[in-house]
C-alpha positions in Angstrom: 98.8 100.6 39.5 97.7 103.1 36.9 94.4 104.1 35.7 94.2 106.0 32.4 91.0 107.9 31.5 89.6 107.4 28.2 87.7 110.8 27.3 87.1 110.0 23.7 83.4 110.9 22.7 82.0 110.6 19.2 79.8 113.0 17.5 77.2 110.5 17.1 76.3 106.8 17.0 73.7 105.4 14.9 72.0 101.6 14.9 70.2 102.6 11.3 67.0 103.5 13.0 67.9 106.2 15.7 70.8 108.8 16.5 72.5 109.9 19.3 74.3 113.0 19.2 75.6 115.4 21.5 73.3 118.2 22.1 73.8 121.8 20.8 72.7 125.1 20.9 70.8 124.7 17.8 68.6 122.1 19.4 67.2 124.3 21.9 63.7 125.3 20.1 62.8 120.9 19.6 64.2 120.3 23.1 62.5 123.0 25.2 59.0 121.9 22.8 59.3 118.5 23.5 60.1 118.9 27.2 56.9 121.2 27.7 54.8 118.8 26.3 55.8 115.5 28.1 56.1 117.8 31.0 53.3 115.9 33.5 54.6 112.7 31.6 58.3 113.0 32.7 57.5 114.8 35.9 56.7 111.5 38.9 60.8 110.0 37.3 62.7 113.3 37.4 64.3 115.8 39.8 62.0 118.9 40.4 62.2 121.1 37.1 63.8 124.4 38.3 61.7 127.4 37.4 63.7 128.7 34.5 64.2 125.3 33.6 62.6 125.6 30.0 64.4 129.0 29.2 67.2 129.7 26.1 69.3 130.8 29.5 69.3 128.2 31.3 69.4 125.7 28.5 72.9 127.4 27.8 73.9 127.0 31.2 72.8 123.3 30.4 75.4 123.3 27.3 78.2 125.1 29.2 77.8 122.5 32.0 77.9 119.7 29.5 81.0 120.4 27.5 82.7 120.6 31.3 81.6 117.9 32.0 82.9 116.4 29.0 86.1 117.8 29.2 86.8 116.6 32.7 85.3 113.0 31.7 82.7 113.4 34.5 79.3 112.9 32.2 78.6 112.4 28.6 75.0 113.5 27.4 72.9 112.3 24.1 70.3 113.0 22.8 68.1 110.7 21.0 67.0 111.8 17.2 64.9 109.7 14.8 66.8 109.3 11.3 64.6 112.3 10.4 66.2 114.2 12.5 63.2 114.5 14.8 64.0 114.6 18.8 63.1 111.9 20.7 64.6 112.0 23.9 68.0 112.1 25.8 70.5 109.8 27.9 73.6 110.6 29.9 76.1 108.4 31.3 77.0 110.8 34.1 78.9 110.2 37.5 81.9 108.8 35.4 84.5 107.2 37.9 88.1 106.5 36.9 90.2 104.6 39.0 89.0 100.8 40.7 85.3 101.6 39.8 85.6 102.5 35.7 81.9 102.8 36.0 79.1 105.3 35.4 75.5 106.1 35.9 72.7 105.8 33.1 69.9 108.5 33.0 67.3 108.6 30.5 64.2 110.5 29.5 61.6 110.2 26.7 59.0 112.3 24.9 55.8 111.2 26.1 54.7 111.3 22.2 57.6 108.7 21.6 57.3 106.3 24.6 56.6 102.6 24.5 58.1 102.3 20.7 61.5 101.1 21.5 63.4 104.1 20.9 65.0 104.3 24.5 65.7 100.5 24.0 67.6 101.3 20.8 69.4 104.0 22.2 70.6 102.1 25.3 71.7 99.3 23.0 74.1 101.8 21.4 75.2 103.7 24.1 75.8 100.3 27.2 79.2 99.0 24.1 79.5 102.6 23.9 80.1 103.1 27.1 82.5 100.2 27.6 84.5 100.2 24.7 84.9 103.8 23.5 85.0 105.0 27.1 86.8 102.6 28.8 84.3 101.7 31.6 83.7 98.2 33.3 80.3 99.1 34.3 77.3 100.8 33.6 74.8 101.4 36.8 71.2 102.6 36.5 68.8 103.1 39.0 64.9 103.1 39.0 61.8 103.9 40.9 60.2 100.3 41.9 56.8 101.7 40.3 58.4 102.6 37.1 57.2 99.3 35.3 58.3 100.5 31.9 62.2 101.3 32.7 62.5 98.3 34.3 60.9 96.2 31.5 63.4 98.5 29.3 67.1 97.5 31.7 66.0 94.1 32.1 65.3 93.5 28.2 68.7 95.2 27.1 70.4 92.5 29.6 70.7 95.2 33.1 71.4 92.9 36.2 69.0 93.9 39.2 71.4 94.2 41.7 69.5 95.9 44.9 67.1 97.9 46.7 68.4 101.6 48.1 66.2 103.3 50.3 65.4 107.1 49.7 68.3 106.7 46.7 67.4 109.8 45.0 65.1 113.0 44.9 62.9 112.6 42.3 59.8 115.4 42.2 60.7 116.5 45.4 60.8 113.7 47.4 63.2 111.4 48.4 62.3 108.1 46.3 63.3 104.1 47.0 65.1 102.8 44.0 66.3 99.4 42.1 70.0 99.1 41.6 70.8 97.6 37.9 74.4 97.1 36.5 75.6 96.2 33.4 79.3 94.8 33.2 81.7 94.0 30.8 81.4 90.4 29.6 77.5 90.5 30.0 75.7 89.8 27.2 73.4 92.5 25.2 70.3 91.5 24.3 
């Protein structure tokens, strides 16, 4: 049996109230601004920043590795813009598997200024039928800290299934963190 991959990405999606879109060059200044300041915010849910991380250099090395990644149908990153055109945040469905899996992972950040007003729920209500319609996928995993109340709250609301606990799962500020498992899957139900 054959599996086809479906690379087809759009330019943006919209639900009325926010945008995703793929980043650019051009969004470099409101992206490195807002990252600076929801710095200590972001920092206990992320990977450790790498020095340069904040830098015009390295956020081109960012773009270069994004339109690869696009190109080979590997990851897919967004990010999240009010109507006005203000950045919000950013989500990738990365880890894209072809073949018996047709899955891939959900990662998601916020602005610290923007947290807790439903923009992240808005934009992972346009990307989970984005992901499984205009990409082809079955399934659409995410993974979080067990102390990160608010992401869980946010995957359980849009209709995530907790599906486990993995040990040491990922690094996340330098230290290898426990994490829940939560899928979404074709034929469950948004909320």
């Amino acid at each position: 049996m054959a599996f086809f991959a479906i690379s087809q990405s759009v330019d943006s999606l919209t639900d009325g109230r926010i945008i995703l879109r793929s980043p650019t060059l051009a969004d470099y200044e409101d992206w490195a601004e807002l990252r600076q300041a929801s710095r200590a915010f972001l920092q206990p849910w992320e990977p450790s920043w790498p020095v340069d991380d904040l830098t015009r250099t390295s956020y081109r090395r960012r773009m270069r590795r994004y339109t690869e990644d696009q190109r080979a149908d590997h990851a897919y990153p967004y990010f999240v813009f009010a109507t006005d055109g203000t950045l919000l945040g950013g989500l990738t469905l990365s880890n894209v598997r072809r073949g018996v899996a047709q899955t891939a992972t959900l990662g998601y950040w916020m602005g610290k200024s923007f947290a807790g007003k439903g923009h992240m729920t808005a934009a992972v209500r346009l990307i989970v039928p984005h992901a499984l319609t205009t990409l082809g996928l079955h399934r659409v995993e995410a993974a979080c800290m067990p102390s990160n109340a608010a992401s869980i709250r946010l995957l359980e609301k849009v209709g995530f299934t907790r599906e486990g606990y993995a040990r040491r799962y990922l690094c996340i500020d330098g230290l290898w963190q426990d994490h829940l498992l939560f899928a979404f899957v074709r034929g469950d139900s948004l909320k």
